[in-house]
C-alpha positions as CSV (number, residue, x, y, z in Angstrom):
1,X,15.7,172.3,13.1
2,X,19.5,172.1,14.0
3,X,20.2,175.1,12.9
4,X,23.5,175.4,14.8
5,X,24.6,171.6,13.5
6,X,24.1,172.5,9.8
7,X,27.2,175.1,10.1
8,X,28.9,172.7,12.0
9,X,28.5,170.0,9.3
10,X,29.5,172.6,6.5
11,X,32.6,173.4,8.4
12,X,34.1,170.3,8.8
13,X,33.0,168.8,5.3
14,X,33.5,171.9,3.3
15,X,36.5,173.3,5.4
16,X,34.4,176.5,5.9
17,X,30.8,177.8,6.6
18,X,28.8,180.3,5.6
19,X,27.9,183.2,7.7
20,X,25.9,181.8,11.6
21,X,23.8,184.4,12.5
22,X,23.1,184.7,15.8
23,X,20.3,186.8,17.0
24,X,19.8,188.2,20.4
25,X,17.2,189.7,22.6
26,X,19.6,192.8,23.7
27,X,21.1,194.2,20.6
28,X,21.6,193.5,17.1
29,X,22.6,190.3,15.3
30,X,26.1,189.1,15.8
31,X,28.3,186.8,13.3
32,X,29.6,183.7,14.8
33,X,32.4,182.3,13.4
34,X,32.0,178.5,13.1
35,X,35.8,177.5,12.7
36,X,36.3,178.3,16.7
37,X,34.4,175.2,17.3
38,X,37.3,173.0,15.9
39,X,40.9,174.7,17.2
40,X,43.4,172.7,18.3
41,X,44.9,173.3,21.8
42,X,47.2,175.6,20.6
43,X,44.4,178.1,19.6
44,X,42.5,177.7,23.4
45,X,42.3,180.7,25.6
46,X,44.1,180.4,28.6
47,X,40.6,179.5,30.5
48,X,40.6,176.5,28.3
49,X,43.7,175.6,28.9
50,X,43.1,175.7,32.9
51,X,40.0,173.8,32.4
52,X,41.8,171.2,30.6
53,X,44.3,171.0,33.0
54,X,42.0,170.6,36.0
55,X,40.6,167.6,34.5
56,X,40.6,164.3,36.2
57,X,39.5,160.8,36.4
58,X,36.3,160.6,34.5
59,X,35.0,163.3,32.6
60,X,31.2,164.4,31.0
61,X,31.6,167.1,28.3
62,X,28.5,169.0,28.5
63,X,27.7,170.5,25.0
64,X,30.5,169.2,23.9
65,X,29.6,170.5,20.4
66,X,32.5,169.6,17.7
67,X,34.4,167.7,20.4
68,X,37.5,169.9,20.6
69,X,37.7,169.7,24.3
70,X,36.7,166.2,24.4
71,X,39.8,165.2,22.2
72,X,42.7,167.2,24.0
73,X,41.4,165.2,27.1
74,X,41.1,162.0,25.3
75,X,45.2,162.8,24.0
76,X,45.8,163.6,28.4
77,X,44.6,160.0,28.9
78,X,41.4,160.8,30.3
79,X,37.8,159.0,30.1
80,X,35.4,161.2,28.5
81,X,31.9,161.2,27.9
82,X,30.5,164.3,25.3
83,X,27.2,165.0,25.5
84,X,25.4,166.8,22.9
85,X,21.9,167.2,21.5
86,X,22.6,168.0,18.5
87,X,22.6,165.4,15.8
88,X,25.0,166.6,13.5
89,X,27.4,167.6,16.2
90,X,26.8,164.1,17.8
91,X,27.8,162.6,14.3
92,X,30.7,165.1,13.6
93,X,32.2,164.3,16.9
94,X,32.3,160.5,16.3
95,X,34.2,160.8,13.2
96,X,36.8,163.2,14.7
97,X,37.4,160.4,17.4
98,X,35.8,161.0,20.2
99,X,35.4,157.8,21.7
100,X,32.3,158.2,23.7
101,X,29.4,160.5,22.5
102,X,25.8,160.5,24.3
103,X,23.1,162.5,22.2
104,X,20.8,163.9,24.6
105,X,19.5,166.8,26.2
106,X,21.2,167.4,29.7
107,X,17.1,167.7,31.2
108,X,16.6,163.8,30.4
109,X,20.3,162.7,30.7
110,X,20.6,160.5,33.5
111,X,23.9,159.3,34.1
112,X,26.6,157.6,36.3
113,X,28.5,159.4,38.6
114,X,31.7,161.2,37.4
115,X,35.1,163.1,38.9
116,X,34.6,166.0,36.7
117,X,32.0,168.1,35.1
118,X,33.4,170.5,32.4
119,X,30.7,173.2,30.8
120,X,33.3,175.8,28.3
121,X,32.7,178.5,26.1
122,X,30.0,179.6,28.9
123,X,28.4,176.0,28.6
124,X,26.5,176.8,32.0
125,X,24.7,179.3,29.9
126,X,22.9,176.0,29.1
127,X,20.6,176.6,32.6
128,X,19.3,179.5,31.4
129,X,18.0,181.2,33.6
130,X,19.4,181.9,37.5
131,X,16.2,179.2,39.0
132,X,17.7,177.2,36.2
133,X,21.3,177.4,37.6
134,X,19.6,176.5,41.0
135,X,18.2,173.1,39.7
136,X,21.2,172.7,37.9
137,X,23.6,172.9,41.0
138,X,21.0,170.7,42.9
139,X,21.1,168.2,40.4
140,X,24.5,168.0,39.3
141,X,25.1,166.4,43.2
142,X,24.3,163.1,42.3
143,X,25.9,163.9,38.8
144,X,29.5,163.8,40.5
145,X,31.4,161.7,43.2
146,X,31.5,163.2,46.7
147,X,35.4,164.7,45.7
148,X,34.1,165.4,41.9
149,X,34.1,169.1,40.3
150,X,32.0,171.3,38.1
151,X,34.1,173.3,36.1
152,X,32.6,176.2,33.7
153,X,33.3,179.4,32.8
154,X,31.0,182.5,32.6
155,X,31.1,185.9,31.9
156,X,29.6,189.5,33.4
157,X,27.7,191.1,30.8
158,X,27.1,194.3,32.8
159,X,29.1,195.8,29.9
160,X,26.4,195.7,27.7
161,X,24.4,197.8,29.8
162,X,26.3,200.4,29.5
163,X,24.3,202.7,27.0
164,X,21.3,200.3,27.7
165,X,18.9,200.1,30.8
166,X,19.0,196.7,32.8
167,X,15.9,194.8,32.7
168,X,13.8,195.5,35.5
169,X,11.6,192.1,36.1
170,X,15.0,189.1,36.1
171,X,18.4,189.0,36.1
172,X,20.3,191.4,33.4
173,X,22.0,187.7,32.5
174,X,19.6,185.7,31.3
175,X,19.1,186.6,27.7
176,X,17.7,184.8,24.7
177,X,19.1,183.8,21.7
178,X,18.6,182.3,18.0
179,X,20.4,180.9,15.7
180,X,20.3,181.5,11.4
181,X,22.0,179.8,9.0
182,X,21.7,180.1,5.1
183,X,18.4,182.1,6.0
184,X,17.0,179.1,7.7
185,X,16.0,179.8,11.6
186,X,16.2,177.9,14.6
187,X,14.0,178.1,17.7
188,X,14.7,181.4,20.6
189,X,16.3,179.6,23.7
190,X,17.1,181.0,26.6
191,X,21.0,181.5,28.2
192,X,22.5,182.8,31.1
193,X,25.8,184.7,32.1
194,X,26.2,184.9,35.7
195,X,28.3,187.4,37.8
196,X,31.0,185.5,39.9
197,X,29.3,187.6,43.1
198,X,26.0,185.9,41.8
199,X,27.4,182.1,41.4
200,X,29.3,182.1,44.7
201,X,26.0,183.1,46.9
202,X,24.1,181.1,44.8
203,X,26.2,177.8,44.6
204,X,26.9,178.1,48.5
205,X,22.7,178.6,49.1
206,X,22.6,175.5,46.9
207,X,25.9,173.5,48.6
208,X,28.7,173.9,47.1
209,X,32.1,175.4,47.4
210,X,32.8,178.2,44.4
211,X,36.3,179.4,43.9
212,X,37.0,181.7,40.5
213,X,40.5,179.9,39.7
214,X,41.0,182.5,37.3
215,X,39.8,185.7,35.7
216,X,41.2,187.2,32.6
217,X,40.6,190.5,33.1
218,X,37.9,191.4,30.6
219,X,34.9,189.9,32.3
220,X,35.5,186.6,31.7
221,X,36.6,183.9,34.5
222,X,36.9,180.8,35.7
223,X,35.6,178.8,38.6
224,X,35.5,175.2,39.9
225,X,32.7,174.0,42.7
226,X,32.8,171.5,44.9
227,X,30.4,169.6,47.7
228,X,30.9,171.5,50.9
């Protein structure tokens, strides 16, 4: 159930959305506001706005979601590709304008080679798990051009274990989480946050080049790999 793409759809029809739930596997359940998924520019963090600005030549989306980031690239000029699987998001994003849209999971997509690579609002959470973030980074080299980018931001939740003990059998940044929405509920998937100490070893073991291009203090940062 698209759990997740029901808000959305409520949001952009209605002009508001009913309380998102999501549930976690660490703490108690958290509201997500739905109206984040469609700001303009203007209301981007500055990570977003360094993202964007990295940007070049030909450009997949991953989880693109309502499209936001898909459309201030499409207004910079650039060729876009947004791939989601989510069907209402999919359908949300093609009447907002986004020219190109590719429903799909990223597991099956197969597709040509771009310059750029873009995975926001922790979109490399998508791997999962840290061995997912491996096959990931090994796979997203014939996902690029030999002088193409991956550019996503991540946090470090260590924060959370403050008052809490770390797990003891993986990494303290995989967690799980699950979506409910007008007291319907999705399926538990699984989402990672990864240390910037953690991605550098592990995109260098893998290939690639990791530089944090910026960090905004509270946890948060930004990095862009390339093929060594």
């Amino acid at each position: 159930m698209d759990v997740f793409g029901e808000a959305l759809k409520d949001q952009f029809i209605n002009g508001g959305a009913e309380i998102l739930w999501l549930h976690n596997s660490y703490d108690e359940p958290e509201q997500m506001p739905v109206d984040i998924f469609f700001r303009e520019e203007e209301d981007m963090s500055d990570l977003e706005y360094k993202a964007l600005e990295m940007c070049e030549g030909h450009v997949l989306d991953i989880g693109a979601g309502a499209g936001s980031h898909a459309l201030e690239l499409q207004k910079k000029g650039l060729d876009v590709t947004a791939l989601d699987n989510s069907p209402s998001a999919v359908a949300i994003m093609k009447q907002r304008g986004v020219k190109r849209v590719v429903e799909e999971d990223l597991q099956s997509y197969n597709p040509e080679k771009f310059d750029t690579v873009l995975l926001l609002m922790n979109g490399i959470g998508i791997t999962g798990t840290l061995e997912g973030l491996r096959e990931f980074l090994e796979r997203a080299k014939t996902m690029i051009h030999p002088e193409g980018q991956l550019i996503f931001d991540s946090s470090d939740i260590a924060y959370l274990y403050q008052t809490l003990p770390k797990p003891l059998n993986k990494y303290y940044g995989e967690v799980a989480y699950q979506y409910e929405y007008k007291n319907k509920k999705g399926n538990w998937f699984n989402w990672l946050y990864v240390d910037e100490h953690t991605l550098t070893d592990l995109a260098r073991e893998c290939g690639w080049n990791c530089e944090v291009v910026l960090d905004d203090g509270q946890d948060q940062y930004l990095a862009q790999l390339t093929l060594i």
